[in-house]
C-alpha positions in Angstrom: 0.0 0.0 0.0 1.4 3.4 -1.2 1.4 6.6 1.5 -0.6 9.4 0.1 2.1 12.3 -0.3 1.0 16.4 0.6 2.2 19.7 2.5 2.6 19.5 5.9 1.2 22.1 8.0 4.9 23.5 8.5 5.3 23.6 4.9 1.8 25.5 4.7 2.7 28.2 7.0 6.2 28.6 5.5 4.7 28.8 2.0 2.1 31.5 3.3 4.6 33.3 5.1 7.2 33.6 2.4 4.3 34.3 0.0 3.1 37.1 2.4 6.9 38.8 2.2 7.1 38.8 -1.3 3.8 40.3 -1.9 4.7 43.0 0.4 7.7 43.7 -1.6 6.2 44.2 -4.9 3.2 46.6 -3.0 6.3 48.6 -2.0 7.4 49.0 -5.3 4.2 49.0 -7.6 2.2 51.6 -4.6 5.0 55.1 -5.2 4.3 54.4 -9.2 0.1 54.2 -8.9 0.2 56.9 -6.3 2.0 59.2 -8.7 -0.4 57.9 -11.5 -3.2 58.7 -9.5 -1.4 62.3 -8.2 -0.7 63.2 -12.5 -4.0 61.9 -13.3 -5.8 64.4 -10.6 -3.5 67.4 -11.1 -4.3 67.4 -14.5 -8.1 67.5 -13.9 -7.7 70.3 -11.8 -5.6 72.4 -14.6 -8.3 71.7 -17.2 -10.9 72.8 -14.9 -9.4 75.9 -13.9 -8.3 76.2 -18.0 -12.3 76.1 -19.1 -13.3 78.2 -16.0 -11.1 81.0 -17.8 -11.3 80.4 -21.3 -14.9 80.6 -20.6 -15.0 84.2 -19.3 -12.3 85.3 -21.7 -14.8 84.2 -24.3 -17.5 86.5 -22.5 -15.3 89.4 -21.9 -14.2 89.7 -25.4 -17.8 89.7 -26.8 -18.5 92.7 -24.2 -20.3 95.7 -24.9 -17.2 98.4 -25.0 -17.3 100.0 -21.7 -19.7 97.5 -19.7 -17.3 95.4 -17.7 -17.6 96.1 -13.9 -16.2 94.0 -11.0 -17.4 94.6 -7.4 -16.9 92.2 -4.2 -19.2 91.3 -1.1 -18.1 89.1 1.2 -17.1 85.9 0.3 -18.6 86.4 -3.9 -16.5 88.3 -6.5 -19.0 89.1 -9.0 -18.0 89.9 -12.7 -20.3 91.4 -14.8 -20.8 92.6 -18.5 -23.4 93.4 -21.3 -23.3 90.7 -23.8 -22.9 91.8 -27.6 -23.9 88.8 -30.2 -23.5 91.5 -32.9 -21.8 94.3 -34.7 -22.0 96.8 -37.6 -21.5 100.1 -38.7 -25.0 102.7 -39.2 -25.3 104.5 -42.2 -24.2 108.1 -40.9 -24.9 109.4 -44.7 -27.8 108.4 -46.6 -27.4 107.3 -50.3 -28.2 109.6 -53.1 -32.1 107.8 -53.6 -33.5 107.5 -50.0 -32.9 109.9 -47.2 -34.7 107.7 -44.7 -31.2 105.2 -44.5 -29.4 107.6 -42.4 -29.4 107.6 -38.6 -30.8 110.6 -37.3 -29.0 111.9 -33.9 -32.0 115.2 -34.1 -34.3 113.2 -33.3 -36.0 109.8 -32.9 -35.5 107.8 -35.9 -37.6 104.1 -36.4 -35.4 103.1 -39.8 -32.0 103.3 -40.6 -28.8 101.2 -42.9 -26.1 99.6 -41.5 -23.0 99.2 -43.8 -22.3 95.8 -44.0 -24.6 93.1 -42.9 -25.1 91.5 -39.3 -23.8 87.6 -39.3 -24.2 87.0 -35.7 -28.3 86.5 -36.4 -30.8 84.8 -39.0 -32.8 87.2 -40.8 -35.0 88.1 -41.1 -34.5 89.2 -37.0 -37.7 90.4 -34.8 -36.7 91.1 -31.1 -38.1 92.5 -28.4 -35.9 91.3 -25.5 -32.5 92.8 -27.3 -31.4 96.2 -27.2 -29.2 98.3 -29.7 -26.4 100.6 -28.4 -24.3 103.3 -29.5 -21.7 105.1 -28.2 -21.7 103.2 -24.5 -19.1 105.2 -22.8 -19.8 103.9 -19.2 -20.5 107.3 -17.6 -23.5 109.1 -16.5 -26.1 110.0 -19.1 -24.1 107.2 -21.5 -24.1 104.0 -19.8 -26.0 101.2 -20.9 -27.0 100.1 -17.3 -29.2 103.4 -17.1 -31.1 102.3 -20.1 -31.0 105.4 -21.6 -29.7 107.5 -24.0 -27.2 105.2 -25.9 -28.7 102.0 -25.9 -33.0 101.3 -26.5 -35.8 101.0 -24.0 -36.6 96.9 -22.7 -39.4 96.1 -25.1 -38.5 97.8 -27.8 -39.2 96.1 -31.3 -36.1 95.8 -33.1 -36.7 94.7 -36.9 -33.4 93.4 -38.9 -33.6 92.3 -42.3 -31.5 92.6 -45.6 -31.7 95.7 -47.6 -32.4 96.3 -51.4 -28.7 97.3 -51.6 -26.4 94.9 -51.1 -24.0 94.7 -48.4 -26.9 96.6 -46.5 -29.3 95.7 -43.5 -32.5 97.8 -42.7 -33.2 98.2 -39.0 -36.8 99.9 -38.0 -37.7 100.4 -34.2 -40.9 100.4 -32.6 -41.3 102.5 -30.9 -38.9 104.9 -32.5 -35.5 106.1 -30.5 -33.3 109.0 -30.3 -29.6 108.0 -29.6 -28.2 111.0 -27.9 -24.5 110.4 -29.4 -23.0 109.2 -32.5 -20.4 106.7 -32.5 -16.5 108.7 -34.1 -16.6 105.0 -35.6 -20.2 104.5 -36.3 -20.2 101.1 -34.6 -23.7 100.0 -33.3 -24.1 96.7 -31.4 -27.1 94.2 -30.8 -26.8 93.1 -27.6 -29.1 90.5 -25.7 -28.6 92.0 -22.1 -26.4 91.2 -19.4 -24.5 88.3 -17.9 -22.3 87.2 -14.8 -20.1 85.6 -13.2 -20.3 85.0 -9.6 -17.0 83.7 -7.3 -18.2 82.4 -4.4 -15.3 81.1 -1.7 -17.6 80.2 0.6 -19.5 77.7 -1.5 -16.1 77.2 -3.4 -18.2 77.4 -6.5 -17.9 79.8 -10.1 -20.9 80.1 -11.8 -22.2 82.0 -14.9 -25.6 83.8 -14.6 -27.4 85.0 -17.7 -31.1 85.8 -18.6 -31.9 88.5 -16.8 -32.9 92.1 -16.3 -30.5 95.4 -16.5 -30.0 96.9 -13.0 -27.9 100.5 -12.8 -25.9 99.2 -9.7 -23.8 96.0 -9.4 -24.6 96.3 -6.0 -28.3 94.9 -6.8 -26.5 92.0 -9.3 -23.5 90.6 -7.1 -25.7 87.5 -5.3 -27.1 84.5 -6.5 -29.9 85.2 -4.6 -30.7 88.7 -6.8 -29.5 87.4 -10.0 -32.3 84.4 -9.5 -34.6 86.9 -8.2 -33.9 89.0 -11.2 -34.6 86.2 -13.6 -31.2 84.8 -14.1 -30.3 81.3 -15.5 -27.3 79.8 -13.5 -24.6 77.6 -14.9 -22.0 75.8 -12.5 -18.6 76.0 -13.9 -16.4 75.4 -12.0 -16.4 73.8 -8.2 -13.3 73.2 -5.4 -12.6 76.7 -5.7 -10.2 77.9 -2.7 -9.2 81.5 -4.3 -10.1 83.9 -6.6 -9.5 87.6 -7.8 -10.9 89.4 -10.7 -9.5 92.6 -11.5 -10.7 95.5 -14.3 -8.6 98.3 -15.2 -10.5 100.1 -17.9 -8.3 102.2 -19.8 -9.1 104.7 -22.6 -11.1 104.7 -25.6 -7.8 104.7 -27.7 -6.3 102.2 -25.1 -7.6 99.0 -24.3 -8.8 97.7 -21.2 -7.2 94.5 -19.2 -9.3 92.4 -16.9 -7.3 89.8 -14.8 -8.9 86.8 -13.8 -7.2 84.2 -11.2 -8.5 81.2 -9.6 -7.2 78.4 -7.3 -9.1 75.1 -7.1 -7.9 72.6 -4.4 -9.1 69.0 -4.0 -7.3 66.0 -1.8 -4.2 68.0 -1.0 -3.6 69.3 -4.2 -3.9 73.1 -5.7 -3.4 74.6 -9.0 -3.5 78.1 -9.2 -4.0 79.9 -12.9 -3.9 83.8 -14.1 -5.1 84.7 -17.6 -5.1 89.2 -18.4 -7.5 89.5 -21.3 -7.7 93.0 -23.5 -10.9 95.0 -23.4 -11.6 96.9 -26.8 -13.5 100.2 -24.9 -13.9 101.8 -28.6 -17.4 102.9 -28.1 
């Protein structure tokens, strides 16, 4: 009769213990490498985020209406906000030998006027009532576009855009009719579809983009979450983990640009990545 043959319990333990050793050794060796992994992976999600968060409002602040940037602070919340233009052209200051009624008048309230060269930020043929056109926005009293007056039209007014008989041309008609008070030295006019922020908020650690909503003369009634939303503001999140911010606006000159300088931090399981991006204001009303 043949002994059956197997580990002893000795041999067991030895095997395990041995086993155990080893294991530990390549953990030792295979955890620094997946740590650092792990360490790139999350480092480079936090520069992305912070990337979009500030491409994002360099986007806005270029489309801008000249001269409508403002900044202001309470509290914790940095609040950003700007009048957004989705189009451009140049008014007919002259009118063309045939038709008188092309020209802008700045005498008195015109409803029909040219614009030299077409608008391409639109589909025509454009009816509006919730957009504004403004000229000659030069961010001071009796010309800012946050008083709704003088240089940029009443909320509700019609605005009417469609090609003109001569080419090149658009035809614009308001209803009711409008009396810019000042001419543009570039005869630049601007469709613009009201106002938008961006609110900082270090206590929630949150940035967040707020558009939709009504025209107010002071910041001061547009730097919360809680007015924008009362106001009639859609919110988007953009960005969360933030742990510092500081937007700053220096506004220059008509014949000098304007530099906003945006910074964030954004922190998550140790780890913080702080960016700056200085974006150019054109203020050439």
């Amino acid at each position: 009769m043949r002994n059956a043959s197997g580990f002893t319990l000795i041999e067991l333990v030895v095997v395990i213990v041995l086993s155990t050793i080893v294991v530990s050794f390549m953990a030792m060796f295979i955890a620094g490498p997946i740590r650092g992994y792990t360490d790139q992976v999350r480092r480079a999600e936090l520069v992305d985020l912070a990337e979009t968060s500030l491409h994002r409002m360099s986007r806005d602040v270029h489309r801008a209406l000249p001269n409508s940037i403002r900044v202001t602070g309470s509290g914790s919340v940095v609040a950003l906000e700007m009048i957004n233009t989705i189009d451009g052209v140049r008014y007919r200051e002259k009118p063309p030998p045939d038709d008188a009624t092309k020209q802008l008048d700045f005498t008195t309230s015109d409803d029909a006027f040219n614009s030299i060269g077409a608008f391409t930020g639109i589909s025509k043929p454009f009816t509006s009532t919730s957009h504004y056109l403004s000229i000659y926005n030069v961010g001071v009293p009796g010309a800012n576009a946050y008083e709704l007056a003088n240089v940029i039209t009443p909320p509700g007014t019609q605005i009417n855009i469609d090609a003109d008989a001569v080419a090149g041309e658009d035809n614009v008609t308001l209803s009711p009719a409008f009396r810019f008070a000042y001419g543009s030295p570039a005869q630049r006019v601007f469709l613009v579809d009201g106002p938008l922020s961006y609110l900082c908020d270090l206590g929630a650690g949150t940035l967040t983009r707020y558009a939709g909503y009504s025209i107010a003369a002071s910041q001061s009634n547009r730097d919360s979450a809680a007015e924008l939303s009362a106001a009639g503001a859609t919110n988007t999140l953009i960005a969360s983990h933030i742990s510092a911010c500081s937007i700053t606006y220096a506004p220059g000159t008509s014949q000098r640009a304007g530099l906003v300088t945006l910074q964030i931090s954004i922190a998550d399981s140790g780890e913080t990545i702080s960016l700056l991006h200085q974006v150019h204001v054109q203020n050439v009303p």
